[in-house]
C-alpha positions as CSV (number, residue, x, y, z in Angstrom):
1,X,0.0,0.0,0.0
2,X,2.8,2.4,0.9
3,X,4.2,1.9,-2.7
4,X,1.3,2.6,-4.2
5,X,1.1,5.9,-2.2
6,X,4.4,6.6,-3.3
7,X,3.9,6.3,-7.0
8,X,0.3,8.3,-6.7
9,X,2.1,11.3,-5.3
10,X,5.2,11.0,-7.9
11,X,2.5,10.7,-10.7
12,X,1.3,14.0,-9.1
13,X,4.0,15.7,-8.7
14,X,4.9,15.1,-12.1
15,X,1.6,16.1,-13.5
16,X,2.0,19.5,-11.5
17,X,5.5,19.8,-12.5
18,X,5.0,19.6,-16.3
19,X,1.3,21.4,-16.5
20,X,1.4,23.4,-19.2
21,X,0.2,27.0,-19.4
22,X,-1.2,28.5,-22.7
23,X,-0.9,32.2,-23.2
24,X,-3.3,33.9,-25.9
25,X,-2.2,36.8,-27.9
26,X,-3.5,40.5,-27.1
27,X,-4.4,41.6,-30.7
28,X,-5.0,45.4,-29.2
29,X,-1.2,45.1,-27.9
30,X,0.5,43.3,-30.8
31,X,1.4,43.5,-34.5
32,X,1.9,40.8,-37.5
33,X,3.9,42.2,-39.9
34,X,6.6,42.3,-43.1
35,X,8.8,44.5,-45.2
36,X,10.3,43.5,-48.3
37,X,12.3,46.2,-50.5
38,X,10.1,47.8,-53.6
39,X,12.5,48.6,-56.3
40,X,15.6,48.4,-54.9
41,X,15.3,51.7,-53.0
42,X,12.7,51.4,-50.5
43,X,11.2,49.2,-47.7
44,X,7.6,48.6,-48.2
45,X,5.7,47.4,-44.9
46,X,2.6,45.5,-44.5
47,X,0.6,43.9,-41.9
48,X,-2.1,41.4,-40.9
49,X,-5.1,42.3,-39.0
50,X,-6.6,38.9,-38.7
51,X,-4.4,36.2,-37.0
52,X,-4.3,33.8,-33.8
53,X,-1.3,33.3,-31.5
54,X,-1.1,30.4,-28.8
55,X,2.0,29.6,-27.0
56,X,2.0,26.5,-24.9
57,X,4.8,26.2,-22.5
58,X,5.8,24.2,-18.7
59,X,8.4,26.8,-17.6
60,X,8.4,31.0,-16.6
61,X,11.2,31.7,-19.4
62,X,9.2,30.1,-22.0
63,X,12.8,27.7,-22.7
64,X,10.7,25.2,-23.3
65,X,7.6,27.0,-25.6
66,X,6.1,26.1,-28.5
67,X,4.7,28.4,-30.5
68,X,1.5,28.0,-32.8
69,X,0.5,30.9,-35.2
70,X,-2.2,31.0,-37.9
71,X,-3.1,34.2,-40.3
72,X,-5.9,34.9,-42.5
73,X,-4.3,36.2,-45.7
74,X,-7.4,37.9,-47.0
75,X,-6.5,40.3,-43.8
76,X,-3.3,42.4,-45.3
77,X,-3.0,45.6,-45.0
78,X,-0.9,48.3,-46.0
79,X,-2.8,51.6,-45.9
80,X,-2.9,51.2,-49.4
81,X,-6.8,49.5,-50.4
82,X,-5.5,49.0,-54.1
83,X,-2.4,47.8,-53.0
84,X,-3.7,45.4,-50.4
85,X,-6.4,44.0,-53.6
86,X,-3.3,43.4,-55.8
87,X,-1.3,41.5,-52.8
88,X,-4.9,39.5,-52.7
89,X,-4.3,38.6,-56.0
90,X,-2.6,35.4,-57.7
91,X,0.4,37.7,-58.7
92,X,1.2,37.4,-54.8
93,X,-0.7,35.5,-52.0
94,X,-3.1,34.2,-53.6
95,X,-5.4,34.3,-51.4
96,X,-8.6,32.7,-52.8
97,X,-6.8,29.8,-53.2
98,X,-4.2,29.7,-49.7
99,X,-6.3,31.3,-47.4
100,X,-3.7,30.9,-44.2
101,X,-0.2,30.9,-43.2
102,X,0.8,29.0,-40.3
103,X,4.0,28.4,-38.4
104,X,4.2,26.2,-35.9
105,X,6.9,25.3,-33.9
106,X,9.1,22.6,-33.7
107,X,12.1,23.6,-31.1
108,X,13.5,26.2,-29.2
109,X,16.8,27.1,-27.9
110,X,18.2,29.4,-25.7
111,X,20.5,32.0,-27.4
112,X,21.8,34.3,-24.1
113,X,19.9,36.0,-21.9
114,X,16.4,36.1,-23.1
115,X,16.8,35.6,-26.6
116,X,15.9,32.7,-28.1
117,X,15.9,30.8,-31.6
118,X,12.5,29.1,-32.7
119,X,12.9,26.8,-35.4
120,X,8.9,25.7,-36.9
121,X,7.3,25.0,-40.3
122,X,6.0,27.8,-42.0
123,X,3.2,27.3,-44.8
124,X,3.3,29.9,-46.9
125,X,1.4,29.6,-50.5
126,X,0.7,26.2,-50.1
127,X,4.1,25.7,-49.8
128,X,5.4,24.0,-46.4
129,X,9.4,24.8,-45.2
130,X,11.5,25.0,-41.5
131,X,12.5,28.7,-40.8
132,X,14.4,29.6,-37.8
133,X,13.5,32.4,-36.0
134,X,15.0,35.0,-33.0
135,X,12.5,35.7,-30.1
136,X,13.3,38.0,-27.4
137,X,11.3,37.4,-24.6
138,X,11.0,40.8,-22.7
139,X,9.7,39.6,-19.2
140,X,6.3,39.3,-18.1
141,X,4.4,41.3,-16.1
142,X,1.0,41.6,-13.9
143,X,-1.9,43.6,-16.0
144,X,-2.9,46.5,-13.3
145,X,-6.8,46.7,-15.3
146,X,-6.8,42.6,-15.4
147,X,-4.5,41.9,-12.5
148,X,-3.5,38.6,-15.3
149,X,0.0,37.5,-16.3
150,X,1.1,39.0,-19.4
151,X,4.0,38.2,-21.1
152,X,6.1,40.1,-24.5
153,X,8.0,38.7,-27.1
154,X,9.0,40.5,-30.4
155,X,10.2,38.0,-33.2
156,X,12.1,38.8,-36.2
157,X,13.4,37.0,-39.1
158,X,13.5,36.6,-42.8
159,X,12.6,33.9,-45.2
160,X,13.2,34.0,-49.2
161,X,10.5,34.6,-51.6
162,X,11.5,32.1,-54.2
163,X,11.3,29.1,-51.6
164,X,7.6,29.1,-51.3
165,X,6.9,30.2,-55.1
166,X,5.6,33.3,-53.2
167,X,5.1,36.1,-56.3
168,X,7.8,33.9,-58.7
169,X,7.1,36.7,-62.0
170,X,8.4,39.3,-60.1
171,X,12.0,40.5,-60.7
172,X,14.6,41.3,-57.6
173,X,14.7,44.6,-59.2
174,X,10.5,45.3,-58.5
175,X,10.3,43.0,-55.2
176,X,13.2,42.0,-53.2
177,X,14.1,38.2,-52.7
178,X,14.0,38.3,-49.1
179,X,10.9,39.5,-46.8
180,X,11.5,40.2,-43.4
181,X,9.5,39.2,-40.9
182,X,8.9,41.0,-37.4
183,X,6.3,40.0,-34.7
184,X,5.6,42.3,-31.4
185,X,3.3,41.3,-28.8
186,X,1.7,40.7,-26.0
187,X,0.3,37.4,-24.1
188,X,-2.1,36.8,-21.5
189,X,-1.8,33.7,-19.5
């Protein structure tokens, strides 16, 4: 009987130990968004307004997260309505036909400090590739209007344009090969 005692409260223990906490994105705290250079002399920026963030993680530095991320492509935006239509379009996204992008995690590993490097899938234009990422994890704090747990992270990276057949007709000199990628927000646990 004492052994079986033993292993209920280890089981326990262990099921306390590695309980995982999800933490929802804040869409009124956080942006989504890219910047790829427009004929070789300028940076045009864009952003999605309709996306869902979940991270899933056992441990208060997130060293052990996984990250889960799904955007509706028909949400662009770039303060531009005929530019956001032609981005819509099959000379770009696509959108009718690939409707999402997801990225979804598949490690994590401590860089220094609280920087990080998330390495996931990302499905872009119906076309599915690992990317590594850099997330800076900049502390969490107590809401003083929800008294919740909310926690900050800013990602940044860059993927190439040509490796998801992501807007193929269009020359370096138009649309640069690589798109940059940089993600700032807020988490509540």
């Amino acid at each position: 009987m004492k052994k079986i005692t033993i292993i209920a409260s280890l089981l326990a223990l262990s099921a306390t130990t590695f309980a995982q906490t999800t933490w929802s994105v804040d869409k009124a705290h956080s942006r989504l968004g890219y910047s790829v250079s427009h004929m070789t002399i300028s940076e045009q920026e864009g952003n999605f307004k309709d996306y869902d963030v979940k991270i899933t993680t056992t441990k208060d530095d997130f060293s052990d997260a996984s990250f889960d991320v799904t955007i509706n492509v028909g949400s662009i935006n770039t303060e531009n309505e005929m530019r956001d239509k032609h981005l819509k379009s099959p000379d770009f996204f696509d959108a009718e036909k690939f409707t999402t992008i997801t990225f979804k995690s598949t490690s994590i590993k401590k860089v220094s400090g609280k920087q990080y490097k998330v390495t996931g899938d990302l499905t872009l234009h119906g076309v599915t590739k690992p990317v590594t990422l850099t997330a800076v994890y900049n502390g969490t704090v107590e809401n003083p209007m929800s008294k919740k747990p909310v926690a900050g992270f800013t990602i940044t990276g860059a993927i190439k344009r040509a490796d998801f057949g992501f807007a193929s007709a269009m020359p370096a000199a138009v649309l640069g090969e690589t798109i940059s990628l940089r993600a700032s927000g807020e988490f509540t646990k």
